[in-house]
C-alpha positions as YAML, in Angstrom:
chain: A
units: angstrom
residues:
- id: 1
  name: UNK
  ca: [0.00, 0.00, 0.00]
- id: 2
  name: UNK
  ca: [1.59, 3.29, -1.03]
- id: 3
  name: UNK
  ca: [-0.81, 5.74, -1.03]
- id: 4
  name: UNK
  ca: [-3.48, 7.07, 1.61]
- id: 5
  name: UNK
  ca: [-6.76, 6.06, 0.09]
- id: 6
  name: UNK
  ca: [-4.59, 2.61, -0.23]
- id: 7
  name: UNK
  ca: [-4.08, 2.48, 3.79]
- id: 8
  name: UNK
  ca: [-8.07, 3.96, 4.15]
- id: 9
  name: UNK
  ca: [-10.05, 1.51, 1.72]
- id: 10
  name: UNK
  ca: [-7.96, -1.28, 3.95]
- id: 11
  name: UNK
  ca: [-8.26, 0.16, 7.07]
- id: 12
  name: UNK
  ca: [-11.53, 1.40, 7.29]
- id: 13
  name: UNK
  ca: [-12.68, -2.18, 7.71]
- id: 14
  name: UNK
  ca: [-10.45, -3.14, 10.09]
- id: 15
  name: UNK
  ca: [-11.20, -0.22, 12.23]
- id: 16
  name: UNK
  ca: [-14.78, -0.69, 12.07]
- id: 17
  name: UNK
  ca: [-16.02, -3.93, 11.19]
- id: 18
  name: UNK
  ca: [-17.96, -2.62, 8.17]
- id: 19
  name: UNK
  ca: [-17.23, -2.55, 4.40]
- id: 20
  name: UNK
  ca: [-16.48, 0.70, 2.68]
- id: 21
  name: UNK
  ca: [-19.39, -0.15, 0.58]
- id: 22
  name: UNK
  ca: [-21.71, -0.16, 3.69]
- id: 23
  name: UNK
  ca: [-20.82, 3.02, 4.87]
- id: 24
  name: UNK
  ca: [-23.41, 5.82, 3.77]
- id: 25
  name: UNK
  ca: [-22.97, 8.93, 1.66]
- id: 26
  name: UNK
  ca: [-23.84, 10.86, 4.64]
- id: 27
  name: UNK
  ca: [-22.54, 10.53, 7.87]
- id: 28
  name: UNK
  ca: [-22.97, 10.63, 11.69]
- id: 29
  name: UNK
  ca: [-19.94, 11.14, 13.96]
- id: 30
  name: UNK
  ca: [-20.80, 10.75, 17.57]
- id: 31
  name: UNK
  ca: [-18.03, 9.36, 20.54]
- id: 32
  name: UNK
  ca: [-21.19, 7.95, 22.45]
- id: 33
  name: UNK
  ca: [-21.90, 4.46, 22.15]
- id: 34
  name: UNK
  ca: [-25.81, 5.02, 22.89]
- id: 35
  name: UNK
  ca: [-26.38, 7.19, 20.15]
- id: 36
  name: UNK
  ca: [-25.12, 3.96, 17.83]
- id: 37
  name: UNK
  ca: [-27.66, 1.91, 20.30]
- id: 38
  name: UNK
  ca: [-30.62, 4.27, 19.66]
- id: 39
  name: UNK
  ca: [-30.06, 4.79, 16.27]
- id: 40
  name: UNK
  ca: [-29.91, 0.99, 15.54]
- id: 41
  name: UNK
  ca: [-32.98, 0.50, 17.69]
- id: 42
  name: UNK
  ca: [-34.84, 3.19, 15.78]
- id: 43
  name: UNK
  ca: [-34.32, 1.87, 12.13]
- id: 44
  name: UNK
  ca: [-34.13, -1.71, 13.18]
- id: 45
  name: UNK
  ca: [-30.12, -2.28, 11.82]
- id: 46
  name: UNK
  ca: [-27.07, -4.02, 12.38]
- id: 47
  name: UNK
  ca: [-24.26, -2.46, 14.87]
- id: 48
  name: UNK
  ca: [-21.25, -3.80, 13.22]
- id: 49
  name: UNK
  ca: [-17.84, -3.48, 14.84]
- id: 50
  name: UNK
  ca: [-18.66, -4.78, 18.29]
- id: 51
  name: UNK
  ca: [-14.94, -6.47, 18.57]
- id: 52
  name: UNK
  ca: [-13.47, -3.26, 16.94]
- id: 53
  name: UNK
  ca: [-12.06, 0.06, 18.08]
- id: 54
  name: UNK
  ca: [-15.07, 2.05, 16.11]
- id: 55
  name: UNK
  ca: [-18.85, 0.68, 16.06]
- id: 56
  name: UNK
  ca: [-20.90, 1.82, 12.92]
- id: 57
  name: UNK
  ca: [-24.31, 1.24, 12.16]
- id: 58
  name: UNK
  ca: [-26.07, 2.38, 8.56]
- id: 59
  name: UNK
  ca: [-30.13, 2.69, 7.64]
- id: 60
  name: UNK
  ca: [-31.67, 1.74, 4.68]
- id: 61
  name: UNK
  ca: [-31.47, 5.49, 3.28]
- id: 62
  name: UNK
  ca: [-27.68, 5.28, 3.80]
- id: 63
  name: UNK
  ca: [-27.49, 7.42, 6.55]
- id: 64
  name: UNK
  ca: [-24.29, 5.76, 8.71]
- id: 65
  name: UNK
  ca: [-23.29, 6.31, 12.50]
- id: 66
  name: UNK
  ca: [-19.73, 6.08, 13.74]
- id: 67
  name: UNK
  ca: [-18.42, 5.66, 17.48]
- id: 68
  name: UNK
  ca: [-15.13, 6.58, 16.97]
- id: 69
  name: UNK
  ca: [-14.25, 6.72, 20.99]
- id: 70
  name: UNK
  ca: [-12.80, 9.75, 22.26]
- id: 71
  name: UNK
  ca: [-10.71, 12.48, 21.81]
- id: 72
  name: UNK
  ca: [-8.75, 14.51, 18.68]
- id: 73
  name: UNK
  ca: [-6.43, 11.65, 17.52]
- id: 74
  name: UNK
  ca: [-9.29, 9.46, 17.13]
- id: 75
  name: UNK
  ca: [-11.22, 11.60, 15.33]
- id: 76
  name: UNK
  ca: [-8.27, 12.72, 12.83]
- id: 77
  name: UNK
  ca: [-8.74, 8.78, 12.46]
- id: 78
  name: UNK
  ca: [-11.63, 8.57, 11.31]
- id: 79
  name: UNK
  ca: [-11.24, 11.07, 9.72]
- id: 80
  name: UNK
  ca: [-8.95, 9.92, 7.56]
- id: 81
  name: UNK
  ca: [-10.08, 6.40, 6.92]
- id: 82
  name: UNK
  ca: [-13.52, 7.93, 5.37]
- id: 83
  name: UNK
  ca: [-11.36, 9.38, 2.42]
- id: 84
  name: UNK
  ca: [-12.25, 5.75, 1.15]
- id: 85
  name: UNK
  ca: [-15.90, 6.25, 1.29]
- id: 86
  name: UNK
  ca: [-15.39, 10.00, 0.14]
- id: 87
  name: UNK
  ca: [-18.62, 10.95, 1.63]
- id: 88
  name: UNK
  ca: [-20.56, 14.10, 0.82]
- id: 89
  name: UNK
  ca: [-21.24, 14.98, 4.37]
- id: 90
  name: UNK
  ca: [-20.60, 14.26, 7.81]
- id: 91
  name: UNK
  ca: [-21.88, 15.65, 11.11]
- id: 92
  name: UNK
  ca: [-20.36, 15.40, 14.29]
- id: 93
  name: UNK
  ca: [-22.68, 15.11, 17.58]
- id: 94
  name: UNK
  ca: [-20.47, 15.73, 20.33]
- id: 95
  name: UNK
  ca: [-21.20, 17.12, 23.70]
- id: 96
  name: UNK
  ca: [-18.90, 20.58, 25.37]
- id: 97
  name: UNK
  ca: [-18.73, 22.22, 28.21]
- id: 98
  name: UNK
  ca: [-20.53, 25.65, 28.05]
- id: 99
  name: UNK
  ca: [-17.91, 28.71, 28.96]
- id: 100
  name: UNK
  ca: [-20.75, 31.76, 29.31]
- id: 101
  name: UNK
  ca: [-23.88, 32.20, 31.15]
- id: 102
  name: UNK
  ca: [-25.50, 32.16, 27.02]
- id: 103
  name: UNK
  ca: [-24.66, 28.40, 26.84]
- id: 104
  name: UNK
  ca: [-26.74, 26.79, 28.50]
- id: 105
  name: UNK
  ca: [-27.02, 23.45, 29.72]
- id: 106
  name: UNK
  ca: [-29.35, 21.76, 27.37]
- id: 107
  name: UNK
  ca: [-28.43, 24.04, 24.34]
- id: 108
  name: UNK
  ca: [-27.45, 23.22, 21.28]
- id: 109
  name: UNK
  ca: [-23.90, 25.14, 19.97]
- id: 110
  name: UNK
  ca: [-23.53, 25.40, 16.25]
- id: 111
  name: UNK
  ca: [-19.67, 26.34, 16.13]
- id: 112
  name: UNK
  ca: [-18.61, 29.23, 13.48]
- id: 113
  name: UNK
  ca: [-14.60, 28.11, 14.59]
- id: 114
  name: UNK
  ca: [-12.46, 26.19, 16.65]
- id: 115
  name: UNK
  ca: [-9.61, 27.37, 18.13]
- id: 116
  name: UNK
  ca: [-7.39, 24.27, 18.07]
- id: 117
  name: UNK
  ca: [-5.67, 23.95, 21.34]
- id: 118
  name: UNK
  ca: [-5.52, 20.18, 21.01]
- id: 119
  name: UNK
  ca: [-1.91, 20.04, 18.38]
- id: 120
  name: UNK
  ca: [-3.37, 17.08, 16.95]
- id: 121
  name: UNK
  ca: [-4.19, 18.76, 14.23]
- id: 122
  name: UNK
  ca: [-0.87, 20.43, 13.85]
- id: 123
  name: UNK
  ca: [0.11, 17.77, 12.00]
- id: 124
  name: UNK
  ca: [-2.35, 18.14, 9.26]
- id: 125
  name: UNK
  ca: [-2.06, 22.15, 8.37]
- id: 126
  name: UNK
  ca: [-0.30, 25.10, 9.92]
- id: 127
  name: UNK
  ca: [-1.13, 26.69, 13.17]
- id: 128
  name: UNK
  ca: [-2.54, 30.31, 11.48]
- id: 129
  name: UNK
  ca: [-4.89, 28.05, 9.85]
- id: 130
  name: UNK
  ca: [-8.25, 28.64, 10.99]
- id: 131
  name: UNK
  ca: [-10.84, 25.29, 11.92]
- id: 132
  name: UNK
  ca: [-13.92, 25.92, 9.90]
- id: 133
  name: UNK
  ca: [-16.92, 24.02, 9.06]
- id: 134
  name: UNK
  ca: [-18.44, 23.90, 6.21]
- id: 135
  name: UNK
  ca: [-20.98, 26.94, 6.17]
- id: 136
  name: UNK
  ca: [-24.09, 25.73, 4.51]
- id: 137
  name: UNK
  ca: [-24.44, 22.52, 5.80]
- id: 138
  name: UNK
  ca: [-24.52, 24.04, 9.34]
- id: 139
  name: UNK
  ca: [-27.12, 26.46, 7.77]
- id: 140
  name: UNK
  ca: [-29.82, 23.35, 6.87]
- id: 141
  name: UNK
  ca: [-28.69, 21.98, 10.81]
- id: 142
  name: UNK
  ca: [-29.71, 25.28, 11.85]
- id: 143
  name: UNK
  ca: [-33.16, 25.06, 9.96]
- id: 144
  name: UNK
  ca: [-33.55, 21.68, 12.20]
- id: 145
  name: UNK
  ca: [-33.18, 23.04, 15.20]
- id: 146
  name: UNK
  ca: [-35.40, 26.09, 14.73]
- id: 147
  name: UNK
  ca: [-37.94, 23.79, 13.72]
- id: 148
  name: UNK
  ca: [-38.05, 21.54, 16.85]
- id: 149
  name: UNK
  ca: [-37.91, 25.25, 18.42]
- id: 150
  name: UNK
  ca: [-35.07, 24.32, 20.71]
- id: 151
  name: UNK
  ca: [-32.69, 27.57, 21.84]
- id: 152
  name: UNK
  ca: [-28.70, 27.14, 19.96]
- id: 153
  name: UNK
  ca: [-25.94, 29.22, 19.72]
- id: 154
  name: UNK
  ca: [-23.13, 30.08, 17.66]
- id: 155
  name: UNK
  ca: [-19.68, 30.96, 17.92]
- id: 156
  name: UNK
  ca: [-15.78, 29.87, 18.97]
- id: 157
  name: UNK
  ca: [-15.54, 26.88, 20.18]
- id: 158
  name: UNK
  ca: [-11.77, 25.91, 21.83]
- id: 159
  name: UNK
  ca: [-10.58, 22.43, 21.63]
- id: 160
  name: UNK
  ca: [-8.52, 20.64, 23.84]
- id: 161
  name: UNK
  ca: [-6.21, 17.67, 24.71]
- id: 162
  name: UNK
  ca: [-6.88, 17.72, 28.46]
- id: 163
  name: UNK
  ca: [-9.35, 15.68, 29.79]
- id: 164
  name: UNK
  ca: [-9.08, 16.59, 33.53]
- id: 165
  name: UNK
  ca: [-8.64, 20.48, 33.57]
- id: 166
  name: UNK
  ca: [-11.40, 22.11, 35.36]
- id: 167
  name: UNK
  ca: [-9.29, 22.32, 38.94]
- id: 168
  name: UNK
  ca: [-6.90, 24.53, 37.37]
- id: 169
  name: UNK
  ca: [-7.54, 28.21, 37.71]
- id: 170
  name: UNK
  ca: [-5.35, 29.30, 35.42]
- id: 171
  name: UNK
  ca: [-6.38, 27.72, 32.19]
- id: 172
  name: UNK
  ca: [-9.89, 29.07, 33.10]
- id: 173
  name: UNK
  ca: [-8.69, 32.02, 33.44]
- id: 174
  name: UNK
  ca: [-6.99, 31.51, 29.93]
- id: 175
  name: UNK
  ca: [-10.35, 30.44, 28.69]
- id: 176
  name: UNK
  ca: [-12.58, 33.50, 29.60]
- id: 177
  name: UNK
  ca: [-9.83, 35.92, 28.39]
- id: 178
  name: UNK
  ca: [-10.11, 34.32, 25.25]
- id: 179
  name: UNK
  ca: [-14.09, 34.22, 25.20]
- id: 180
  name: UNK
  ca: [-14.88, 30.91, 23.64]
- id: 181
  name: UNK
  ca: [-18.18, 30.19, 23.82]
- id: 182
  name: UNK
  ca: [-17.31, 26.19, 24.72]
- id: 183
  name: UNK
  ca: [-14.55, 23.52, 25.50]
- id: 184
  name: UNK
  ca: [-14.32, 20.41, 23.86]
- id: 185
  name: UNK
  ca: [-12.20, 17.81, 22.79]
- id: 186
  name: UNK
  ca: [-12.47, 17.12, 19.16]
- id: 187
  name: UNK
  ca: [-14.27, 19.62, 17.08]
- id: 188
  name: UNK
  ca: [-11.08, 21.39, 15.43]
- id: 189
  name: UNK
  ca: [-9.03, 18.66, 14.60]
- id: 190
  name: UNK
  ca: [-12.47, 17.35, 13.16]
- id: 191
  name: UNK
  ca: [-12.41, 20.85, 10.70]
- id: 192
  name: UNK
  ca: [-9.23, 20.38, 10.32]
- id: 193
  name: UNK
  ca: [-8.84, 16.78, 9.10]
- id: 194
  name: UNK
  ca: [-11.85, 17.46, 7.40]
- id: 195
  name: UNK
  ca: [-10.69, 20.37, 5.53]
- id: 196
  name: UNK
  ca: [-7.33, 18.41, 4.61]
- id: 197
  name: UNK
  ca: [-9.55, 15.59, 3.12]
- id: 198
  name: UNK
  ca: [-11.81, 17.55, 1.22]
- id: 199
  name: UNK
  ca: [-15.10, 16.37, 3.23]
- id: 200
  name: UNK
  ca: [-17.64, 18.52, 4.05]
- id: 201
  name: UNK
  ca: [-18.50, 18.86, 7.71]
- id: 202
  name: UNK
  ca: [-20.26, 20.26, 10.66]
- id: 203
  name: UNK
  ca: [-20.62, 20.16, 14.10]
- id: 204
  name: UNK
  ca: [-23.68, 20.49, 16.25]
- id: 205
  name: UNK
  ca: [-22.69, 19.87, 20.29]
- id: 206
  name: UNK
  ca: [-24.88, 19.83, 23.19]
- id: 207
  name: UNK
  ca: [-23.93, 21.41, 26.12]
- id: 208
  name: UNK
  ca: [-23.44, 19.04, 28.84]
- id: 209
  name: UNK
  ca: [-22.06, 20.90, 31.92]
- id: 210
  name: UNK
  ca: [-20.79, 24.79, 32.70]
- id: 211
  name: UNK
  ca: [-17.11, 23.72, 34.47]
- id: 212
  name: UNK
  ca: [-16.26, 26.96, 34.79]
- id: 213
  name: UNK
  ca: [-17.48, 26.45, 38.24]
- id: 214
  name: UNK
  ca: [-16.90, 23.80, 41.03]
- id: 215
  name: UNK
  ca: [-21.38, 23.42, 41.05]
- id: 216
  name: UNK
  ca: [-21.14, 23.26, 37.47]
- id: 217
  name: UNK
  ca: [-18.28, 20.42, 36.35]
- id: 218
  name: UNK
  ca: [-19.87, 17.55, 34.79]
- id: 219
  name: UNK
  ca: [-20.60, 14.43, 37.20]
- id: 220
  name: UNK
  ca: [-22.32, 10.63, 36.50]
- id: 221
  name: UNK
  ca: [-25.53, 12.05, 38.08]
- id: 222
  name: UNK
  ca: [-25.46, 15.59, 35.88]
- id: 223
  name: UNK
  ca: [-24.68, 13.55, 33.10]
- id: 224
  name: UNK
  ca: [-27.80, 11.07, 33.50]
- id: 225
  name: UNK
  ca: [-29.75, 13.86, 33.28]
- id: 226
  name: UNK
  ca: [-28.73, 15.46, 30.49]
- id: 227
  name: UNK
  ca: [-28.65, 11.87, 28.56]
- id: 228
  name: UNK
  ca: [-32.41, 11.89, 30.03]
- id: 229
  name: UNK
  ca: [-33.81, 15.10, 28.77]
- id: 230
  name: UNK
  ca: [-31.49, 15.90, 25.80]
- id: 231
  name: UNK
  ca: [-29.71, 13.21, 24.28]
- id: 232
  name: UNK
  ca: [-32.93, 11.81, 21.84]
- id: 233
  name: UNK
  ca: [-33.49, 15.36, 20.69]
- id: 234
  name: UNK
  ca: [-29.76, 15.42, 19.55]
- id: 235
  name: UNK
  ca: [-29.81, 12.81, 17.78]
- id: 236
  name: UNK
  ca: [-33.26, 13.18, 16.04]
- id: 237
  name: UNK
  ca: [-31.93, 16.78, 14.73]
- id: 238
  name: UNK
  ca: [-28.71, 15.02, 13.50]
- id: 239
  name: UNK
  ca: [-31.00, 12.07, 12.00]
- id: 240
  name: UNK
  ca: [-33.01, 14.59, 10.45]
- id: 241
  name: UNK
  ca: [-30.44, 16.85, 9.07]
- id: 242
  name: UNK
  ca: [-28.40, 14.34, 7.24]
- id: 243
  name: UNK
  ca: [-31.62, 12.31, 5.68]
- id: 244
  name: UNK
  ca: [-33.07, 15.55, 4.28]
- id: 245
  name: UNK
  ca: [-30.07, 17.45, 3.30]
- id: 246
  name: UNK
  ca: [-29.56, 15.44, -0.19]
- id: 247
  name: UNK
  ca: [-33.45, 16.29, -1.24]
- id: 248
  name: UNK
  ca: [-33.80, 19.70, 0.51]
- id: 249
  name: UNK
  ca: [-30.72, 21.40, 1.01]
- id: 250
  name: UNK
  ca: [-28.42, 23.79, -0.84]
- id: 251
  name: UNK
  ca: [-25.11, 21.76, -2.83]
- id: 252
  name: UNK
  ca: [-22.77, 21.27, 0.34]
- id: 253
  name: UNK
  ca: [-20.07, 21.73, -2.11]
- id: 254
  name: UNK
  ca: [-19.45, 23.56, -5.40]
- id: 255
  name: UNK
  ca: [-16.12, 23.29, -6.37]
- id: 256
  name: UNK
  ca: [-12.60, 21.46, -5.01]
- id: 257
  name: UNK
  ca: [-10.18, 23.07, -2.18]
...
């Protein structure tokens, strides 16, 4: 194998369990294995990739899901192993921790930018590059969430390696001077990677917890309850997006990087 889509149309079996053929044109990316559960449940299909580091599960409108597990390497990953499906859209669901009083637990963030504090994706383009998705497929998400009337928000959303950060005063300090909106862990290498591989993207995250504040950093209880009242919603929006977008929506993309 010498070149990338070479390594991809091999590996993206192995990584998943699931032919390249059997991945949809338009894609789910979620790091929560019950959003694969639910959505198999709902359109009564396969989970494939149970002995595998990434479960996927795909409808009979080829609409796929992907677990890809956690963090910015794993999601430059996958990232780069769908460059054999070349798909013509892919959404990530991800949760974040809100950074002002305007993100709400319970909203839904539609990020303009990432600022890509991770250095995963470092490796991929430049630092001055900026983490983008692609504008008007987060336009027909935002059409979805106005019309289940649920509150989002937009703006800069700063990624991160560090998992366990929210005891250390000054990196929150760092992060109000720089006024992201959120903190998560994987939505600018996702622009990134996805930028690098031509594949058009977006990200719509649900904020899970407000760790700005000792009362407000995410725990197992806080985050039954937001699984509880918020997760289905999520994933319906993302459901609906992706199914609809092909029929309804404006060309994703009109011409190569």
């Amino acid at each position: 194998m010498k070149t990338k889509l070479e390594i991809a149309q091999n590996w993206l079996p192995r990584y998943t369990g699931a032919n390249v053929d059997e991945i949809g044109d338009y894609i789910l990316l979620t790091n929560f294995q019950n959003y694969v559960e639910k959505f198999a449940d709902r359109f009564g299909c396969d989970i494939k990739g149970e002995n595998r580091p990434m479960k996927v599960a795909t409808n009979a409108h080829g609409l796929s899901i992907i677990n890809y597990g956690m963090g910015s390497p794993n999601v430059a990953t996958i990232m780069d192993l769908l460059v054999a499906r070349n798909p013509k859209g892919v959404l990530f669901l991800g949760k974040c921790g809100g950074l002002k009083q305007s993100a709400e637990i319970g909203h839904f963030v539609l990020p303009i930018a990432a600022v890509r504090g991770e250095g995963t994706s470092n490796d991929y383009m430049p630092s001055e590059v900026p983490a983008l998705p692609s504008f008007k497929l987060h336009k027909f998400v935002s059409e979805k969430i106005i019309k289940h009337n649920m509150e989002y928000r937009t703006g800069v959303v700063y990624t991160t390696n560090r998992r366990v950060w929210e005891w250390d005063e000054d990196f929150k300090n760092y992060l109000r001077s720089i006024s992201a909106l959120a903190i998560d862990m994987e939505t600018a290498t996702f622009f990134i990677v996805g930028h690098v591989n031509e594949i058009s993207r977006g990200a719509l995250l649900l904020v899970s917890d407000m760790p700005l504040t000792p009362e407000g950093i995410k725990t197992e209880q806080s985050d039954r309850m937001v699984t509880q009242k918020y997760v289905d919603l999520h994933l319906e929006i993302g459901i609906e997006a992706m199914t609809d977008i092909e029929e309804k929506g404006e060309k994703i993309k009109h011409f190569r990087y």
